[in-house]
C-alpha positions as CSV (number, residue, x, y, z in Angstrom):
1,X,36.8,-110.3,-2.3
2,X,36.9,-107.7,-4.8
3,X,34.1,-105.9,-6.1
4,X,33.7,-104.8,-9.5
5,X,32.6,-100.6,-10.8
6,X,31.4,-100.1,-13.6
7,X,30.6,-96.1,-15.1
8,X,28.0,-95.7,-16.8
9,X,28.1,-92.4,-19.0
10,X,25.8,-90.1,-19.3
11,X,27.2,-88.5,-22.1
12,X,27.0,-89.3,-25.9
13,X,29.8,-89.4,-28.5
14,X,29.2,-85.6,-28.7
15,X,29.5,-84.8,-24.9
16,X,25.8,-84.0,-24.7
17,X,23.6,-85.7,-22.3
18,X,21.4,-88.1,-23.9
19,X,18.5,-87.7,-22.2
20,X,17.7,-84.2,-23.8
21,X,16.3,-85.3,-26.2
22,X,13.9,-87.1,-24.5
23,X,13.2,-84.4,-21.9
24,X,12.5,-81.8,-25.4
25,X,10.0,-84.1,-26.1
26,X,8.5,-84.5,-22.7
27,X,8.4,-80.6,-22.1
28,X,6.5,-80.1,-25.9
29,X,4.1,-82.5,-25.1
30,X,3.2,-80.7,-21.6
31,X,2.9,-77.2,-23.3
32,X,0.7,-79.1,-26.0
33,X,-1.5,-80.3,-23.5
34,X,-2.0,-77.1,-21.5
35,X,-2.8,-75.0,-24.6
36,X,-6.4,-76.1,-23.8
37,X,-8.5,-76.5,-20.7
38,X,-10.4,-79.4,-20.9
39,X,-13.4,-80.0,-17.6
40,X,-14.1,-83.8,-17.2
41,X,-18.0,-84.1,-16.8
42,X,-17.3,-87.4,-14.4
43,X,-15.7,-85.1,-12.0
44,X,-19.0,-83.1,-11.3
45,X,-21.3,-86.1,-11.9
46,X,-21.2,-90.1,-11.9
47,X,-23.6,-89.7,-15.5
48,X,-21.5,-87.1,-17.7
49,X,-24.8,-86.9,-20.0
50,X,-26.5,-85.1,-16.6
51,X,-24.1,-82.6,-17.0
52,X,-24.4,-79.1,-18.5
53,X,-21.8,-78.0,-21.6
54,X,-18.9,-77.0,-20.0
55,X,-17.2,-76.2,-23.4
56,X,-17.7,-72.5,-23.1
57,X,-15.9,-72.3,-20.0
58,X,-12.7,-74.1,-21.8
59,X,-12.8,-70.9,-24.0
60,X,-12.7,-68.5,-21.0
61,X,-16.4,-67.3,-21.4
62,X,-17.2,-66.7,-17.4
63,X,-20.8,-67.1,-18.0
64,X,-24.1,-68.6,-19.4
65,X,-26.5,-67.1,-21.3
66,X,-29.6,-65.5,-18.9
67,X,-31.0,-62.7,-16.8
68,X,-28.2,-61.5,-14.5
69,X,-29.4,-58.2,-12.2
70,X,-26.5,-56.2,-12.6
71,X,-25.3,-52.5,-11.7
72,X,-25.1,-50.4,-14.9
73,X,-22.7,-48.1,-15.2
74,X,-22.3,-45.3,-17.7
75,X,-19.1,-43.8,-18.6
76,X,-18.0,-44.4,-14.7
77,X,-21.5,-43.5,-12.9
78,X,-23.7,-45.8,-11.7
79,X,-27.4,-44.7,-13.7
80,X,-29.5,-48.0,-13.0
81,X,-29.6,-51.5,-11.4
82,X,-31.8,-53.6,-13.4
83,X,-32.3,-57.2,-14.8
84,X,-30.0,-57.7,-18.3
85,X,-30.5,-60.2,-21.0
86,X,-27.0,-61.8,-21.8
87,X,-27.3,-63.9,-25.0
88,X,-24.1,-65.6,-27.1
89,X,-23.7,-63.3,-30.4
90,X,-22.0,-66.3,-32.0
91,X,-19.8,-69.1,-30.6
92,X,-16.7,-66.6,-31.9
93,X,-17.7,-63.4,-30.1
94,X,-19.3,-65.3,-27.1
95,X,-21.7,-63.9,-24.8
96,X,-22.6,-59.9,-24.5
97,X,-25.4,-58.0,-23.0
98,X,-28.5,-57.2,-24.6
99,X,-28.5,-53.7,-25.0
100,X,-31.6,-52.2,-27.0
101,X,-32.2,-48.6,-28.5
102,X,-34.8,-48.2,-26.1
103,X,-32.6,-49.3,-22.9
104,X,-29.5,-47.3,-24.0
105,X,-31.8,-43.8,-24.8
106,X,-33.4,-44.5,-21.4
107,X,-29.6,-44.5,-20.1
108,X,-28.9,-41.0,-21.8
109,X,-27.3,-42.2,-24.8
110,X,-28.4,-39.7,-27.6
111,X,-29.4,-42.6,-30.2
112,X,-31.0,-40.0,-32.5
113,X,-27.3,-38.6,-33.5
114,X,-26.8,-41.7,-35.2
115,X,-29.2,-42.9,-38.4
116,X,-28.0,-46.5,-37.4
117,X,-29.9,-46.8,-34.3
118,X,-33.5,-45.5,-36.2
119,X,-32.3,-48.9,-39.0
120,X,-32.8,-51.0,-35.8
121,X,-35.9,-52.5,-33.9
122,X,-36.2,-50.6,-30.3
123,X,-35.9,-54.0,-28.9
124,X,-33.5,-55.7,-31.0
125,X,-30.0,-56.3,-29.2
126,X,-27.5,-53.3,-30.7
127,X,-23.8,-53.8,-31.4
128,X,-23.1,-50.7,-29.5
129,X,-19.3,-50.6,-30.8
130,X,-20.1,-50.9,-33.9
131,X,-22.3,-47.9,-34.6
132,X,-20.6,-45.4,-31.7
133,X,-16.9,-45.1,-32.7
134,X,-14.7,-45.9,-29.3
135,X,-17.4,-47.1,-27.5
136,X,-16.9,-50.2,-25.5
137,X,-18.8,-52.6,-23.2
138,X,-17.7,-55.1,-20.6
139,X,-18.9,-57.1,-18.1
140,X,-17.3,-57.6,-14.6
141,X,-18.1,-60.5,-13.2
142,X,-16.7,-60.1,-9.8
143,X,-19.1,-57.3,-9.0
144,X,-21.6,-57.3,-11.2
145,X,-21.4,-54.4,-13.0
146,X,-22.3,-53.5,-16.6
147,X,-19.6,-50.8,-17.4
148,X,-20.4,-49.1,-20.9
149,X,-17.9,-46.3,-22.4
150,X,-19.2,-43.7,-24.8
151,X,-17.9,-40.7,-26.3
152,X,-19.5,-37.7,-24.5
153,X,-20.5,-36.3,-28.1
154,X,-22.6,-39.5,-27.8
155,X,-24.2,-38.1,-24.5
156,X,-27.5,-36.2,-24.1
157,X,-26.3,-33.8,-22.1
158,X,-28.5,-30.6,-20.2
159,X,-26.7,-27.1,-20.3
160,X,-25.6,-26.1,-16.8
161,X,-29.0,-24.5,-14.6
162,X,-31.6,-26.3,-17.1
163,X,-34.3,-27.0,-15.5
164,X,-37.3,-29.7,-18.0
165,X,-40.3,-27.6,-18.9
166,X,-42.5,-29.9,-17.4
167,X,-41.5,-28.6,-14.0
168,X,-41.4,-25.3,-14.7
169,X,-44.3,-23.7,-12.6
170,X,-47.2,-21.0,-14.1
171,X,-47.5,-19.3,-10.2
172,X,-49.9,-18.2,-8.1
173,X,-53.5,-16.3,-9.3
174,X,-52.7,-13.0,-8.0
175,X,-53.7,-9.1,-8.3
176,X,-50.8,-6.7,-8.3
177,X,-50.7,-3.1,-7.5
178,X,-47.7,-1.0,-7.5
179,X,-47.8,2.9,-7.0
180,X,-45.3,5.8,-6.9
181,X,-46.7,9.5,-5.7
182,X,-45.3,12.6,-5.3
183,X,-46.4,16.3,-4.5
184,X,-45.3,19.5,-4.3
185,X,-47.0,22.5,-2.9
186,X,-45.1,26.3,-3.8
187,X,-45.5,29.5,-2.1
188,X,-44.0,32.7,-3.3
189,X,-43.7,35.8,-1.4
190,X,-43.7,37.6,-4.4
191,X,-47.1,39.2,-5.4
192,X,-46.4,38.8,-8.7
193,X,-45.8,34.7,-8.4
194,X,-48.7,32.6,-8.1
195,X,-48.5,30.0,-5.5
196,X,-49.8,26.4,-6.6
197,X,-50.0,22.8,-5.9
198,X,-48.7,19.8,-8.5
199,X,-49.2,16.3,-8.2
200,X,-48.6,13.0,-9.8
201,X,-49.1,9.3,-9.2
202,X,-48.2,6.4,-11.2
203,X,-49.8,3.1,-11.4
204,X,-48.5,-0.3,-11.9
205,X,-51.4,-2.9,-11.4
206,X,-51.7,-6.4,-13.0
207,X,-53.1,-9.8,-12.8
208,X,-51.8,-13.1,-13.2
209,X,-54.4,-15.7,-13.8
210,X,-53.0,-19.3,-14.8
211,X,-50.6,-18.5,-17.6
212,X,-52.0,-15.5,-18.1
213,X,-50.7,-12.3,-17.1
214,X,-52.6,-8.8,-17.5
215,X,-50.4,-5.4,-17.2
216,X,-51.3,-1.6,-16.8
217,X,-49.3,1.0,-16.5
218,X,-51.1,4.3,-16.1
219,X,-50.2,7.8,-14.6
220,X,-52.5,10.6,-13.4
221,X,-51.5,13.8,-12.9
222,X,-52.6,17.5,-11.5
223,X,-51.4,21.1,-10.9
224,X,-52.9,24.4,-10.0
225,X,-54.8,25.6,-12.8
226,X,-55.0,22.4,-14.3
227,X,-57.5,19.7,-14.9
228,X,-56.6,16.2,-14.0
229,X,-55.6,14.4,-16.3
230,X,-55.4,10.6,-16.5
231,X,-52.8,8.4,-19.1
232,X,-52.8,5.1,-20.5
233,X,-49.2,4.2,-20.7
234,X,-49.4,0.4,-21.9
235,X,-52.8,-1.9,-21.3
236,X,-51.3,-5.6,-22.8
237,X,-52.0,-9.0,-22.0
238,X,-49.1,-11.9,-22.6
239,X,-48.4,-15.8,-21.7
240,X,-45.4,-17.9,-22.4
241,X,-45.6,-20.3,-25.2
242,X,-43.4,-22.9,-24.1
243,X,-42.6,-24.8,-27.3
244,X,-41.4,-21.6,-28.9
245,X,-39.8,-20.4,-26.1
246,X,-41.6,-17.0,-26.7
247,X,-44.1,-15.1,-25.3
248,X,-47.4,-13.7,-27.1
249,X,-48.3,-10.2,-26.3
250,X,-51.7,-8.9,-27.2
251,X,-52.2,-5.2,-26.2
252,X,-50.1,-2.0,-25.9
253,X,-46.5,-3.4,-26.1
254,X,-42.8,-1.9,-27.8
255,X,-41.0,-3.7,-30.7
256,X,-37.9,-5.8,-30.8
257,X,-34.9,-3.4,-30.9
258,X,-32.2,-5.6,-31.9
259,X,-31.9,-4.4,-35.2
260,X,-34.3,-1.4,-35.5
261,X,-35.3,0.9,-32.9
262,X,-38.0,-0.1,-30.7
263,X,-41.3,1.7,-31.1
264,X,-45.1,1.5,-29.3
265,X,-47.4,-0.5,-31.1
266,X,-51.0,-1.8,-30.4
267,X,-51.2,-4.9,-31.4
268,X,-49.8,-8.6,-31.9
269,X,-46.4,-9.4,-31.1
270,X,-44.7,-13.3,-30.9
271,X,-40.9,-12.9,-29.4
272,X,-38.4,-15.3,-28.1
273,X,-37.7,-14.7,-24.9
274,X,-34.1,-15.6,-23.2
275,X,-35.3,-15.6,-19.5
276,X,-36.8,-19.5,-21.0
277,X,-33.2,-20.2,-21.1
278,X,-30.8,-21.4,-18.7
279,X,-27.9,-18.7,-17.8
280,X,-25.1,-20.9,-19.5
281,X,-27.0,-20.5,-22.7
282,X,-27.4,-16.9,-22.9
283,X,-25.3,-14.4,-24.5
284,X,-22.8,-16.3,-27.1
285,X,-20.0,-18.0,-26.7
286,X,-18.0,-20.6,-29.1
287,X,-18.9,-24.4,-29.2
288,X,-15.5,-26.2,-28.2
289,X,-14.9,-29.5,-30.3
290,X,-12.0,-32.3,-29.4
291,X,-11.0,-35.6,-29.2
292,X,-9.6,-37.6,-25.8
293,X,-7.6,-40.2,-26.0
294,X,-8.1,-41.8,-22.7
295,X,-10.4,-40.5,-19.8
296,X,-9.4,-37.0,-20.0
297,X,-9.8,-33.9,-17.4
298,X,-10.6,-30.8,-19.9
299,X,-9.7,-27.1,-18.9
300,X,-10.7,-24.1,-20.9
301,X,-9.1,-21.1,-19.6
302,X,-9.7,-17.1,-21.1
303,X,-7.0,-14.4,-20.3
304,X,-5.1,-16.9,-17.8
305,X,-8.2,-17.8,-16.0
306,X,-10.1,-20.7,-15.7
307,X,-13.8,-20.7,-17.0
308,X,-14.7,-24.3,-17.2
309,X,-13.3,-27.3,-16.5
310,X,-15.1,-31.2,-17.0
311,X,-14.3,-35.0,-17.6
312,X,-14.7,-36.8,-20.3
313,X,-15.1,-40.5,-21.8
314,X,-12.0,-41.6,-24.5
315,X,-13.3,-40.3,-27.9
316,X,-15.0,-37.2,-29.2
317,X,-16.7,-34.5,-27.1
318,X,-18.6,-31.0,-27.7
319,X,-19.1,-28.3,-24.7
320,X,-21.6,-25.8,-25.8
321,X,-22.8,-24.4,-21.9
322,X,-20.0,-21.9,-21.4
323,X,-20.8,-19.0,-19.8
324,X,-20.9,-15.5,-21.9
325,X,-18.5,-13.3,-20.9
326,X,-18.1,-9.9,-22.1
327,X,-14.3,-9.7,-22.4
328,X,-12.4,-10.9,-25.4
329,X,-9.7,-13.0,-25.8
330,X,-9.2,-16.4,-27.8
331,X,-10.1,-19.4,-25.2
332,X,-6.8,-21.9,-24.3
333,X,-8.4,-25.7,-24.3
334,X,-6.0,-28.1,-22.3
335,X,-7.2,-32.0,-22.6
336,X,-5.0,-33.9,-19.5
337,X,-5.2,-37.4,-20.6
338,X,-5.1,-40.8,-17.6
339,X,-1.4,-40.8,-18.1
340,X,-0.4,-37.2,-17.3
341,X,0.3,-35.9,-20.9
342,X,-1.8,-33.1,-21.6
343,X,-2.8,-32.0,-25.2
344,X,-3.4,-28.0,-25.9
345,X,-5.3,-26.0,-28.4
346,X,-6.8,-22.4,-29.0
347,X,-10.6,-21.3,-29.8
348,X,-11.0,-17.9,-31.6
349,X,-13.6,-15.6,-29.6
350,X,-14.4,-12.4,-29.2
351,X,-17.9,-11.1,-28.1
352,X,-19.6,-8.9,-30.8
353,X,-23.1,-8.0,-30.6
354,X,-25.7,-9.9,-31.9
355,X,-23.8,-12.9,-32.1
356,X,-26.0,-15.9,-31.4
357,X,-24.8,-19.7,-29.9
358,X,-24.2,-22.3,-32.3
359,X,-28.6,-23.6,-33.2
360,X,-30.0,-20.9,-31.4
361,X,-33.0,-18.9,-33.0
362,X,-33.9,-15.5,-31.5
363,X,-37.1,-13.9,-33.2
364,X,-40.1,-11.9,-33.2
365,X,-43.1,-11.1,-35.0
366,X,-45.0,-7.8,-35.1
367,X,-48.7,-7.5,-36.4
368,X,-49.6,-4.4,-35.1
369,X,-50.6,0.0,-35.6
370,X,-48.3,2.6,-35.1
371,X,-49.1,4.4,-31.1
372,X,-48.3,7.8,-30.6
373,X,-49.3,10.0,-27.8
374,X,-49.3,13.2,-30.5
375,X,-52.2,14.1,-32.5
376,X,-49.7,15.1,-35.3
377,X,-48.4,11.7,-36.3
378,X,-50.3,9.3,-37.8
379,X,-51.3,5.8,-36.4
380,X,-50.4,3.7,-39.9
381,X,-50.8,-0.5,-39.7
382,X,-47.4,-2.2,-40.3
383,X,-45.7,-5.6,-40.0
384,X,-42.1,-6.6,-39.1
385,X,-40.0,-9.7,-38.1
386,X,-36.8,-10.4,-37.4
387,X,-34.9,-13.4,-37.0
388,X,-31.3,-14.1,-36.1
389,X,-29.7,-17.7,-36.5
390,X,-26.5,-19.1,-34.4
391,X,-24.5,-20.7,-37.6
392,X,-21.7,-23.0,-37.3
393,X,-18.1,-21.4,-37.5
394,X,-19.2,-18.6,-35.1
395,X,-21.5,-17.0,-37.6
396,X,-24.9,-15.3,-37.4
């Protein structure tokens, strides 16, 4: 018995499978099918109409809207934990926190640096992007944590050693007495040399009563021969006025010398006064401008060494807290961006006298009669202010 085989090609005229074609098809049809996720409602309930729209998670969005408590963290530190409205912007954009003016100035964004914010309600949701150039905001889901980028231009930022005037303290209600005394007693053996006694004491007293503080300075002084004789060097009393960061003198005081020479008045006098400032804000030194691309480490360095050194968020920054230095020599500004490269520049400086920081206002105010210990000068009424302003461009 002989059986029959039969071949049955697989091949077409052309010598090409002919099932390719059929395959091409099957293929495009499975990528047409996975291009979008669709969630069957009947798998998650036996009535679909029970349950919720799903259709936002076909579109990748990884949550609803609501109240989520989340960590918020600003430019990589954590500055609250707090309960965040998240609300769909439109079905395009999707869902985004609810960040108001109010919230992101409580956060230390300095909102007031740009007229946009002040256009908005306080609690109207802000398209923080939009107004801040490179800012960003994103929301990780995995560990709930609200992570907002801004340019540290876009920072309210304290100079180094500032301290809020609200916690500064008046001190204690307190007398103060301070004396120096010295004597001397001569004998000569020489009949034609008198022998005498000198003396002399000085007095520093004071007292400090709330905010205000009473000073004396007096000296008394004696020799052989002599009648004692007692001097009122400087009877003035002062307190600080905050707001002006000044003090108000009332009494026996000396002028400003900055740009004329000092001299004793008796008066009224209203001076700024840098002890109100922090030590990185005294004295000038250059505000230092730049750009970072990524997040950047920033060096400044003066005569080879290093003076200051920081991080910063991807877009612009401004350091205005260096230290005053009295040497010279142009500052070297290296920005090291997150991949290594590193970007430098140079800052003119040199420290002249009188120079004043970029904003700062130094002044004083004089209403007041000429003092003079000599009964040949004459004590003549004047007036005199100064001011000195800290320009941009390192002028004053």
């Amino acid at each position: 018995m002989y059986r029959t085989h039969r071949q049955h090609s697989l091949l077409s005229s052309g010598g090409v499978p002919s099932f390719i074609g059929g395959l091409v098809v099957f293929v495009s049809a499975a990528f047409n099918a996975q291009a979008e996720t669709w969630f069957d409602p009947a798998f998650f309930k036996d009535d679909p109409s029970m349950v919720a729209d799903l259709s936002r998670f076909e579109k990748g969005q990884k949550i609803t809207p609501g109240v989520y408590r989340v960590d918020i963290v600003l430019n990589q530190t954590i500055v609250d934990t707090r309960n965040v409205n998240f609300v769909e912007i439109t079905p395009e954009k999707g869902i985004a926190a609810c960040l108001t003016t109010e919230s992101l100035d409580a956060m230390g964004v300095n909102t007031d640096a740009f007229p946009a914010f002040k256009q908005l309600d306080k609690q109207a949701c802000v398209p923080l992007a939009e107004i801040i150039p490179d800012a960003s905001v994103t929301f990780n889901v995995n560990k709930l944590r609200l992570e907002i980028s801004v340019p540290q231009i876009a920072i309210k930022s304290n100079a180094r050693g500032y301290v809020p005037p609200e916690r500064w303290d008046e001190g204690i209600n307190a007398l103060l007495l301070g004396y120096s005394f010295s004597g001397a007693n001569s004998i000569h053996s020489s009949a034609d040399s008198d022998s005498g006694d000198s003396y002399f004491l000085n007095l520093n007293s004071g007292v400090n009563l709330g905010p205000w503080r009473l000073r004396n300075n007096s000296t008394w002084s004696r020799s052989s021969g002599q009648t004692a004789e007692w001097k009122n060097l400087s009877s003035y009393l002062q307190r600080a006025v905050i707001p002006l960061k000044g003090e108000l003198t009332v009494g026996d005081d000396y002028t400003a010398g900055d740009f004329f020479d000092s001299v004793s008045f008796r008066g009224v006098q209203l001076a700024s006064d840098d002890n109100m400032l922090p030590d990185s804000l005294k004295g000038f030194a250059p505000v230092v401008r730049g750009i970072a691309k990524s997040n950047a480490q920033i060096t400044i360095k003066q005569n080879g060494y290093t003076i200051y050194q920081t991080y910063v968020s991807p877009g612009a920054f401004e350091i205005s807290d260096l230290y005053s230095t009295s040497s010279s020599g142009d500052l070297l500004v290296e920005i090291k961006e997150a991949d290594g490269s590193v970007n430098s520049y140079s800052v003119p400086f040199s420290s002249v006298p009188l120079l004043q920081r970029q904003g700062r206002i130094k002044y004083a105010v004089t209403l007041a009669k000429y003092r003079t210990n000599s009964n040949e000068q004459q004590e003549s009424k004047f007036a005199q202010a100064t001011l000195q302003w800290g320009g941009p461009w390192g002028t004053t």
